[in-house]
PDB file of N, CA, C and O in Angstrom:
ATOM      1  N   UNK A   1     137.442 101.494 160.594  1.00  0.00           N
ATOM      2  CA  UNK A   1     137.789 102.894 160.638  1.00  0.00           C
ATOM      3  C   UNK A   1     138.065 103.282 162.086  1.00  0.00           C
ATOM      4  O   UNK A   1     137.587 102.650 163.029  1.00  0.00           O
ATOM      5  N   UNK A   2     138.744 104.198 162.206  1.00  0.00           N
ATOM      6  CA  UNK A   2     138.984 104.759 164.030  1.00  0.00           C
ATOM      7  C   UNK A   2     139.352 106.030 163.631  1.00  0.00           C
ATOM      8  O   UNK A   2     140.193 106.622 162.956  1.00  0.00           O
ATOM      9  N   UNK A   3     137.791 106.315 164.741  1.00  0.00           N
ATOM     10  CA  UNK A   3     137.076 107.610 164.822  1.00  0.00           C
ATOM     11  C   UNK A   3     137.118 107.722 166.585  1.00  0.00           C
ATOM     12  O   UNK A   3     136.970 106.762 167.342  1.00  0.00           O
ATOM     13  N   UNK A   4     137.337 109.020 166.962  1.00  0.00           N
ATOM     14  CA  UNK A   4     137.731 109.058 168.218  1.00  0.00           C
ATOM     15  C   UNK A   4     136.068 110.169 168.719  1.00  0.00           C
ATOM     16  O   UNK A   4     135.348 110.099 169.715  1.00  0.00           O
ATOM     17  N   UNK A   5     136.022 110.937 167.691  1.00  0.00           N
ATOM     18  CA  UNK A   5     135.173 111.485 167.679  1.00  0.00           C
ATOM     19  C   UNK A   5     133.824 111.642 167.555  1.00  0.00           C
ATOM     20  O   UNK A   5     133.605 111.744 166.348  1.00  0.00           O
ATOM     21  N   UNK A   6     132.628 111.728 168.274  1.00  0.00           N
ATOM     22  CA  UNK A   6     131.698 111.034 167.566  1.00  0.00           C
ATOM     23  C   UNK A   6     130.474 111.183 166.468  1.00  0.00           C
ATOM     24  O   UNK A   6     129.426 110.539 166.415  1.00  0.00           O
ATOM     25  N   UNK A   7     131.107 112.603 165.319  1.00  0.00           N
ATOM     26  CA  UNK A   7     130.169 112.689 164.765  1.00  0.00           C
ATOM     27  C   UNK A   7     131.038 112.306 164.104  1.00  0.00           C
ATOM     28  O   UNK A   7     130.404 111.534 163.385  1.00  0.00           O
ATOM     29  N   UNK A   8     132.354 112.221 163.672  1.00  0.00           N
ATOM     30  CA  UNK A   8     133.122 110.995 162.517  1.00  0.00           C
ATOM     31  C   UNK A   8     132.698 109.922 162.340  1.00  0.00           C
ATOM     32  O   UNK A   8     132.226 109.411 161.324  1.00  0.00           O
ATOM     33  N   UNK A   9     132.911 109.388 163.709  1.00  0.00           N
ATOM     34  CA  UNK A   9     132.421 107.503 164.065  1.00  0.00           C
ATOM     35  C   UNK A   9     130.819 107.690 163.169  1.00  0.00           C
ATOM     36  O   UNK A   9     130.461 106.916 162.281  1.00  0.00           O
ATOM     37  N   UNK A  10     130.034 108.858 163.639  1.00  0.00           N
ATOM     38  CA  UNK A  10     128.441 107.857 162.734  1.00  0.00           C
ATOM     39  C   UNK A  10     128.696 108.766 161.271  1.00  0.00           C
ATOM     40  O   UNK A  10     127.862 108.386 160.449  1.00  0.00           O
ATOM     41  N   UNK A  11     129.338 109.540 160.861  1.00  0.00           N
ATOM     42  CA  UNK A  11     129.765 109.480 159.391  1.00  0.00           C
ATOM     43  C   UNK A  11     130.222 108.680 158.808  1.00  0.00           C
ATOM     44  O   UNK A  11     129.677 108.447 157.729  1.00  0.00           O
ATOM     45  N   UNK A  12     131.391 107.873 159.173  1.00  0.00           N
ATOM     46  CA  UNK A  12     131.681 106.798 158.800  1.00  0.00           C
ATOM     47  C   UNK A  12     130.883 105.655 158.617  1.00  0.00           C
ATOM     48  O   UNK A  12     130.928 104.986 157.585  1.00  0.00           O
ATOM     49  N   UNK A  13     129.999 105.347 159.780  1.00  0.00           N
ATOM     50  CA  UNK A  13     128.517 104.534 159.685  1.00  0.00           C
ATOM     51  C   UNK A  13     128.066 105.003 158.894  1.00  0.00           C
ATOM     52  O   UNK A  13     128.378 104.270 157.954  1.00  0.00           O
ATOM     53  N   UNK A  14     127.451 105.826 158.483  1.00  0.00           N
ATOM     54  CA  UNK A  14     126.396 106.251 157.705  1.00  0.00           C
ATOM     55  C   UNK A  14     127.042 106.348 156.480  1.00  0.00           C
ATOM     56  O   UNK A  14     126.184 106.341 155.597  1.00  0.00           O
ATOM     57  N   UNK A  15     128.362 106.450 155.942  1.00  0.00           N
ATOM     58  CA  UNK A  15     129.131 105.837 154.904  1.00  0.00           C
ATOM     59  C   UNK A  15     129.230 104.644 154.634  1.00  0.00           C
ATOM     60  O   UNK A  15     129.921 104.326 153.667  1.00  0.00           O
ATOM     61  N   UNK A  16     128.431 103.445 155.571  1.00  0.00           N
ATOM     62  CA  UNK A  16     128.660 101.954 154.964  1.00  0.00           C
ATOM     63  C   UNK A  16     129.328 101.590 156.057  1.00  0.00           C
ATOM     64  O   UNK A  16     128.900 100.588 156.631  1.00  0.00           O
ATOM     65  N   UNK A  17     130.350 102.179 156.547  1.00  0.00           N
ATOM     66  CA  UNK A  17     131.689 101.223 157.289  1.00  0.00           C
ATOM     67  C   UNK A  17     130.427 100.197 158.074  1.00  0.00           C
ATOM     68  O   UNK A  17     129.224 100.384 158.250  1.00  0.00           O
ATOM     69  N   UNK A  18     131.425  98.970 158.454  1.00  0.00           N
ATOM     70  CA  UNK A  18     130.151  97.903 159.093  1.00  0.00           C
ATOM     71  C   UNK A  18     131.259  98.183 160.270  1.00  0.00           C
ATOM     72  O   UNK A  18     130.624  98.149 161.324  1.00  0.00           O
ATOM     73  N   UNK A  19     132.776  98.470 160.574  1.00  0.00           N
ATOM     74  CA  UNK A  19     133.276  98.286 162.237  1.00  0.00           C
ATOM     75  C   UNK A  19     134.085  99.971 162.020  1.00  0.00           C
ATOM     76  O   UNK A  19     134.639 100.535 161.076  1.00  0.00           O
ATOM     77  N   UNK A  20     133.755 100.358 163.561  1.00  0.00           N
ATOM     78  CA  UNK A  20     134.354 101.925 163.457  1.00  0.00           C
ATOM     79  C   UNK A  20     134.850 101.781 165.323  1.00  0.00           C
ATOM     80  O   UNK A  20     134.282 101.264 166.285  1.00  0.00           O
ATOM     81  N   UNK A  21     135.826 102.331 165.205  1.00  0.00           N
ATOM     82  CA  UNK A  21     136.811 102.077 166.637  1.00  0.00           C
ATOM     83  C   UNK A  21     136.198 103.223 166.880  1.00  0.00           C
ATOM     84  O   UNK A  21     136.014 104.055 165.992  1.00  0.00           O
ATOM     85  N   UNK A  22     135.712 103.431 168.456  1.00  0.00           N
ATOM     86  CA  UNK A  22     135.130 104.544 168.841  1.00  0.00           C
ATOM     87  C   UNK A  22     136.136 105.449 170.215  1.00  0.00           C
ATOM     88  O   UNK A  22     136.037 106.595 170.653  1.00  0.00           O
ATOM     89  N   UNK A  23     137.113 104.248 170.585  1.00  0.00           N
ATOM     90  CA  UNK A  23     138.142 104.801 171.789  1.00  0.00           C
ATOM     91  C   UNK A  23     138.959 104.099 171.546  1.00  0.00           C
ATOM     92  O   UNK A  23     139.155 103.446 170.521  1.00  0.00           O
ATOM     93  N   UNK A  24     139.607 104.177 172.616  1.00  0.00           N
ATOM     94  CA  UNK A  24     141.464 103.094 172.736  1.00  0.00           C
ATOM     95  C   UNK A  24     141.337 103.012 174.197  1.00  0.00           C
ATOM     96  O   UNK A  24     140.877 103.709 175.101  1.00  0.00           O
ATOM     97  N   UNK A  25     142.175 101.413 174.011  1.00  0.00           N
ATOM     98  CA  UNK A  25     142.077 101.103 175.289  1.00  0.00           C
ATOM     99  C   UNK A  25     143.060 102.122 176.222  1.00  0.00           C
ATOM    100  O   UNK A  25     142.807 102.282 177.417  1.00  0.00           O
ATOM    101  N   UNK A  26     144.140 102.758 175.603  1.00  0.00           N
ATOM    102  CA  UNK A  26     144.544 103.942 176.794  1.00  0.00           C
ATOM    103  C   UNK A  26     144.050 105.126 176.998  1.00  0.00           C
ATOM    104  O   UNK A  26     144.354 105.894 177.911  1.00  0.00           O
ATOM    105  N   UNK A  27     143.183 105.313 176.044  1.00  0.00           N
ATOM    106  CA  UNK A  27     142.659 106.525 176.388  1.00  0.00           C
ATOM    107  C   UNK A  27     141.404 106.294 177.884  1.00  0.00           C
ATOM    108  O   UNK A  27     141.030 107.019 178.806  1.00  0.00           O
ATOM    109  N   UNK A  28     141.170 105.199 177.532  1.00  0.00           N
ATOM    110  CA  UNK A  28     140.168 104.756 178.863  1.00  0.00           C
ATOM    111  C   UNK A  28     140.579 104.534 179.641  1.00  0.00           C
ATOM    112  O   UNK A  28     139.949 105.088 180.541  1.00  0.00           O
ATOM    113  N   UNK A  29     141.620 103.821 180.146  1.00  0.00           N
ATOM    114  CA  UNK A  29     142.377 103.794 181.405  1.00  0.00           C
ATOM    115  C   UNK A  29     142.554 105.317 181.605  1.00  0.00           C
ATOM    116  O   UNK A  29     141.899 105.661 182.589  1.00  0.00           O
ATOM    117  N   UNK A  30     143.223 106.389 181.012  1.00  0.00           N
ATOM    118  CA  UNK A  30     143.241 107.352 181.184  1.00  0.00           C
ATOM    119  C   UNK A  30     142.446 108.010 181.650  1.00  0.00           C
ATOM    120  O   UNK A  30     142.782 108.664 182.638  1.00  0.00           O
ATOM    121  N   UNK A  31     141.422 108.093 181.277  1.00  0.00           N
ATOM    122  CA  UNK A  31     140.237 108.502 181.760  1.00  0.00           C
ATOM    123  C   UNK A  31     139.810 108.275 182.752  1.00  0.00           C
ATOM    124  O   UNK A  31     139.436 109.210 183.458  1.00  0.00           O
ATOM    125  N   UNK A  32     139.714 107.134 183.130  1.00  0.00           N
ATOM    126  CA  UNK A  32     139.223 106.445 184.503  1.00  0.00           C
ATOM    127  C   UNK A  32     140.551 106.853 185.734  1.00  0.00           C
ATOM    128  O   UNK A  32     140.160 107.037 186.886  1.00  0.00           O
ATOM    129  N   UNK A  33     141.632 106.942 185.531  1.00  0.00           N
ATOM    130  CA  UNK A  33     142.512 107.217 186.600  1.00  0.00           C
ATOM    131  C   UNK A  33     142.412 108.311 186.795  1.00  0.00           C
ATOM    132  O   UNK A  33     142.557 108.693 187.956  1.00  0.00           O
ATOM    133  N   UNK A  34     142.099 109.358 185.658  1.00  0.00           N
ATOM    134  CA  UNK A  34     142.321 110.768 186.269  1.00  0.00           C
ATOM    135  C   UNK A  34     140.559 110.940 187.025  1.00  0.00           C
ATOM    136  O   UNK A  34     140.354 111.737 187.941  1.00  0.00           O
ATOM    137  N   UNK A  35     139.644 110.207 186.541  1.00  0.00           N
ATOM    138  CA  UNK A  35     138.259 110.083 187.576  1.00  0.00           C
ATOM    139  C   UNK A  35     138.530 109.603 188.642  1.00  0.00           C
ATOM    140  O   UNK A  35     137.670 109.813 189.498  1.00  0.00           O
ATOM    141  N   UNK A  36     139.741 108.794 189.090  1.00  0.00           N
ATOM    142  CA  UNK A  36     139.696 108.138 190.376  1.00  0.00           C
ATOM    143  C   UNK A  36     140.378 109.350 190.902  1.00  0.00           C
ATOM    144  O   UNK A  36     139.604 110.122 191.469  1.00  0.00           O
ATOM    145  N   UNK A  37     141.625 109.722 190.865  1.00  0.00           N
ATOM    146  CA  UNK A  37     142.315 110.753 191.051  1.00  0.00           C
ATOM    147  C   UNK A  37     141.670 111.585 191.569  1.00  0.00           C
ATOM    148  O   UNK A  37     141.582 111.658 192.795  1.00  0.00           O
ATOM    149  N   UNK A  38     141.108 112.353 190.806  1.00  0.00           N
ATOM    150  CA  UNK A  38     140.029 113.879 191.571  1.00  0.00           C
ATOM    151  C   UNK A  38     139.176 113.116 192.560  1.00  0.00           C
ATOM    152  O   UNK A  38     138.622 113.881 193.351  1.00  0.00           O
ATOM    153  N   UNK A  39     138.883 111.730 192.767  1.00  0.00           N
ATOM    154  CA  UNK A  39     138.167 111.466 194.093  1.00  0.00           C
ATOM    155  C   UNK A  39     139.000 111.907 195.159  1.00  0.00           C
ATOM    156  O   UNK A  39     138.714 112.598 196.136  1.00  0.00           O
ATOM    157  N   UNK A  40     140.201 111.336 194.772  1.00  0.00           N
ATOM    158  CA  UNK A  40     141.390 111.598 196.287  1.00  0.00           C
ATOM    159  C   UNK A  40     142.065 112.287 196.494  1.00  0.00           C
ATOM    160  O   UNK A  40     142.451 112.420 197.656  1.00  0.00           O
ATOM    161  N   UNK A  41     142.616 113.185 195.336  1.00  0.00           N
ATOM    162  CA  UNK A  41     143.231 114.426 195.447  1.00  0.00           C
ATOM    163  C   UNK A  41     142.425 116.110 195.383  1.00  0.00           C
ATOM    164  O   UNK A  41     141.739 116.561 194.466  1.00  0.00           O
ATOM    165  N   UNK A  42     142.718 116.620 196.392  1.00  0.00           N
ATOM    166  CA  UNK A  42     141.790 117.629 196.739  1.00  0.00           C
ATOM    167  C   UNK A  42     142.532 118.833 195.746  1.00  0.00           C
ATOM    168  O   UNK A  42     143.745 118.724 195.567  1.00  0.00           O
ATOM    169  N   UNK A  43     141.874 119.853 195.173  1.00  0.00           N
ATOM    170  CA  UNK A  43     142.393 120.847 194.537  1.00  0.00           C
ATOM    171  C   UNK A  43     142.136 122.288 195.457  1.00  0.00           C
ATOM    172  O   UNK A  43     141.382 122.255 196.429  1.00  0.00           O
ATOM    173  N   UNK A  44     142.730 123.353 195.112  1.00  0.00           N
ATOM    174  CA  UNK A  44     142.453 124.573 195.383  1.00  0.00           C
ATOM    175  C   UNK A  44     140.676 124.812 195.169  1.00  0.00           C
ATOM    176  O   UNK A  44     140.096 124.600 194.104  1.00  0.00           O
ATOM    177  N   UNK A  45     140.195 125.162 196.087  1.00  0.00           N
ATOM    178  CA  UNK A  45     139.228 126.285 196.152  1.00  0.00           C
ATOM    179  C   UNK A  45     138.918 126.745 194.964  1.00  0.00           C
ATOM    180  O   UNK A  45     137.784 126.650 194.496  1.00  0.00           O
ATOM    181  N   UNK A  46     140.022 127.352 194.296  1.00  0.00           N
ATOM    182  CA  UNK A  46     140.277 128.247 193.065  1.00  0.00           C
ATOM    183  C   UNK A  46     140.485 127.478 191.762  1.00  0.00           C
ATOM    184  O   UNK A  46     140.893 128.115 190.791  1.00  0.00           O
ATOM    185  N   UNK A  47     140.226 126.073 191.638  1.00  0.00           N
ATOM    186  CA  UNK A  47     140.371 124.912 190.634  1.00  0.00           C
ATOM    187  C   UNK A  47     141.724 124.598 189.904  1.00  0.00           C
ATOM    188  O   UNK A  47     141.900 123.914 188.895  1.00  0.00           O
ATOM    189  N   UNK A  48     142.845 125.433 190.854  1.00  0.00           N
ATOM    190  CA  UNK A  48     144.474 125.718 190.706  1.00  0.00           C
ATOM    191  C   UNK A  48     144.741 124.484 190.616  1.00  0.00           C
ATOM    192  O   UNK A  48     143.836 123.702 190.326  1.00  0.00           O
ATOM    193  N   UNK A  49     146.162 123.994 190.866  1.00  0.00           N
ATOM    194  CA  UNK A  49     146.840 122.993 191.264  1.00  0.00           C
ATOM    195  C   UNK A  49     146.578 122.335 192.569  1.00  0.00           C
ATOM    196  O   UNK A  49     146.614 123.009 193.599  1.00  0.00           O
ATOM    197  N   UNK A  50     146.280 120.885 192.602  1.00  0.00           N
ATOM    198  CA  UNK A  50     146.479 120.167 193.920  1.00  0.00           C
ATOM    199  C   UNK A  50     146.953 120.643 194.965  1.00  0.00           C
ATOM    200  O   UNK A  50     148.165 120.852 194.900  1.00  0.00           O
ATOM    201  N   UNK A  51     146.256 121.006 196.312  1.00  0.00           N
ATOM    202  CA  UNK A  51     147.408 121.765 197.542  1.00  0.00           C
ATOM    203  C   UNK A  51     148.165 120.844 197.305  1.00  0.00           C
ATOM    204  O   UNK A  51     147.998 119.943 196.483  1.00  0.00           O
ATOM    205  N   UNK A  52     149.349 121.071 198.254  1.00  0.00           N
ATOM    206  CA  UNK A  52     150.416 120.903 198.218  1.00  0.00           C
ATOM    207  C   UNK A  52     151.472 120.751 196.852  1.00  0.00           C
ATOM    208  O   UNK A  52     152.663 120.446 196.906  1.00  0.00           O
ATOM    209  N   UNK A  53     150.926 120.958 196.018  1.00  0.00           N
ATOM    210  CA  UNK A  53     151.572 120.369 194.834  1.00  0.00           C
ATOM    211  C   UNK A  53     151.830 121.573 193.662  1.00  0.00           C
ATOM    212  O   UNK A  53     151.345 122.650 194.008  1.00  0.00           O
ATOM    213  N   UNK A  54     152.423 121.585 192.499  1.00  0.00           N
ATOM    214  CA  UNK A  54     152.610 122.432 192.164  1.00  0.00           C
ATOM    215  C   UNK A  54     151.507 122.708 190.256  1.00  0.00           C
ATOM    216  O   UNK A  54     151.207 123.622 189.488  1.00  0.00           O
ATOM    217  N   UNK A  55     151.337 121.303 190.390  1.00  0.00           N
ATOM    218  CA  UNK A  55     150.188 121.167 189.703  1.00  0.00           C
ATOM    219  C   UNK A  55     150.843 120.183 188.175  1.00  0.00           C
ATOM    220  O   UNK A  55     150.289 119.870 187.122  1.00  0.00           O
ATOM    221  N   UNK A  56     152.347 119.918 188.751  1.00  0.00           N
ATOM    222  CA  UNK A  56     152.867 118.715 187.914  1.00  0.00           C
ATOM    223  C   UNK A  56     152.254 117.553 188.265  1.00  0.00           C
ATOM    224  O   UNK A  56     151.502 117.008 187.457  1.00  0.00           O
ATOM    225  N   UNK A  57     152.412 117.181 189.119  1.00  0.00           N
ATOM    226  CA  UNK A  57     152.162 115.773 190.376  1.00  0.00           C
ATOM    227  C   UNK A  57     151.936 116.163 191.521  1.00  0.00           C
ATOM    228  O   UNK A  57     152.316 117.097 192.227  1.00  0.00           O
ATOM    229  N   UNK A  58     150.910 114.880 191.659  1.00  0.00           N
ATOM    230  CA  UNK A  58     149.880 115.214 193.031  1.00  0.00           C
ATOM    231  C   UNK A  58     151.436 115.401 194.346  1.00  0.00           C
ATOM    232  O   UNK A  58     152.569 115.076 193.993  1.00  0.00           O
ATOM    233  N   UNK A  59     151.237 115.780 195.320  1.00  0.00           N
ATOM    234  CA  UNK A  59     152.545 115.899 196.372  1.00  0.00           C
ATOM    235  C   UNK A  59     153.188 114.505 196.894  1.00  0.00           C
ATOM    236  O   UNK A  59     154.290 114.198 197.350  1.00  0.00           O
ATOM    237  N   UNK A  60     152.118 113.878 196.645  1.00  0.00           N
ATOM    238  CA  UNK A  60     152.192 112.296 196.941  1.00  0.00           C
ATOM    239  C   UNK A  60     153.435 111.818 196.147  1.00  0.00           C
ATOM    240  O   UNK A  60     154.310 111.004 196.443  1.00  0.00           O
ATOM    241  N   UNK A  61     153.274 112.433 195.259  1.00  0.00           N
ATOM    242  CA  UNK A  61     154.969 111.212 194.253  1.00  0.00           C
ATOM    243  C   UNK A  61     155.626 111.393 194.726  1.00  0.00           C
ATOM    244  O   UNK A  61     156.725 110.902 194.470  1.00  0.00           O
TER     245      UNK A  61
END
């Protein structure tokens, strides 16, 4: 079963299922880049858009 969520994922457990997909592998890369990201890209004060940037892409691209 693939459950992204996690009171699905232990419904589904608790329905029997014996294997329940709990992420994807892009959603984790995803995750982890935009955690690396906010290490190095500084935001507004105001939790706005990246200075310099317009809040599409960091100014860097």
């Amino acid at each position: 079963m693939n459950a992204f969520n996690e009171a699905t994922a232990r419904a589904y457990m608790d329905a029997g299922a014996s294997f329940v997909l709990v992420g994807a592998d892009v959603a984790l890369l995803a995750r982890g880049s935009e955690a690396l990201a906010d290490k190095f890209i500084p935001t507004n004060p105001d939790g706005g858009a990246p200075l310099g940037g317009t809040g599409d892409a960091p100014s860097s691209y």
